[in-house]
N, C-alpha and C positions, 0 to 999 in steps of 0.2 A: 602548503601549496594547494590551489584551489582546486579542483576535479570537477568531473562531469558528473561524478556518482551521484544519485538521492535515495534518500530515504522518506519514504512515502508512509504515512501512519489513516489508518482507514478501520475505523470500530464497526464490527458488525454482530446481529442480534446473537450468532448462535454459532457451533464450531461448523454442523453443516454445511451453512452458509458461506464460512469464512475457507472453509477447504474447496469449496464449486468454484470462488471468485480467485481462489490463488493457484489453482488447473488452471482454468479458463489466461489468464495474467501469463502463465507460466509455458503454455502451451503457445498463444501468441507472440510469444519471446519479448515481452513485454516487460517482465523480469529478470534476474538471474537468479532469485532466492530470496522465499519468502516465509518469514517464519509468524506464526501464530500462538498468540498468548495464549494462556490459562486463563479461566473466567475474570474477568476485572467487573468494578462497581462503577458504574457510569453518573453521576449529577448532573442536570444542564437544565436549561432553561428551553422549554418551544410552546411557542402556542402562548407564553402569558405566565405560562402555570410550571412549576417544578417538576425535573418527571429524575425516577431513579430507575435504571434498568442494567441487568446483567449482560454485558458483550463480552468480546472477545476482542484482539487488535492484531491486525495484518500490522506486519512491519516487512515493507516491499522493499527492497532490493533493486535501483532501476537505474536510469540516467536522464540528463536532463533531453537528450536527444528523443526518447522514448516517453518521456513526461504526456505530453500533448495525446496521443493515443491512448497511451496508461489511462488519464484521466478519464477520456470518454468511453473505453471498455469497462472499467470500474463502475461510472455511474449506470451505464444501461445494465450492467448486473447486481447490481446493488439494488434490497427492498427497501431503504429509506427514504422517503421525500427528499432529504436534501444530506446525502453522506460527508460524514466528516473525511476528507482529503487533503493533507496536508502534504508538501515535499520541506524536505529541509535538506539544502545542498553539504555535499561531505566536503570536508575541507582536508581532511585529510586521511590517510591511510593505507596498511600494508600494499604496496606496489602492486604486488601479484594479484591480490583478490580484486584489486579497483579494474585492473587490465582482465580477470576473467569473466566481473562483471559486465566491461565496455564487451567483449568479445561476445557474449550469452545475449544480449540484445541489438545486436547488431542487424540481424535481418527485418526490425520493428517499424 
């Protein structure tokens, strides 16, 4: 059954970083819970040229009613030219956490 919940995935350079922008998210009730990886190895492609660099990944906790906001506070905190931001809608899961998610970003 389909939900309003998302999961938002957002790499950023350094754990710093990744801790100011999941306050800042979490403080605006933007989220309900946001958890941050362990160092990961980054590949991609910008500019033309290959680049490899060490991040970290926000895996935000959100809804899609709060998406639109999420987005734009993320990017004016965010130091990338162009951060990776992806939602992927949940489709499904435990009741209670989806409902204390809706409830945790409700005032967004």
């Amino acid at each position: 059954m389909p939900t309003s919940a998302q999961l938002i995935l957002c790499n950023c350079p350094s754990r710093e970083c990744a801790e100011i922008i999941a306050t800042t998210l979490l403080e605006k009730r933007l989220a309900a819970c946001i958890t941050i990886s362990t160092p990961v190895t980054s590949f991609y492609m910008w500019q033309g040229a290959l680049q490899k660099e060490d991040e970290v990944v926000l895996m935000i906790k959100s809804t899609q009613h709060a998406y639109s906001a999420l987005e734009t506070c993320l990017k004016s905190a965010h130091p990338y030219e162009l951060p990776e931001i992806i939602a992927v809608s949940v489709e499904d899961g435990l009741p209670a956490y989806l409902n204390w998610l809706t409830e945790c970003t409700k005032k967004s």
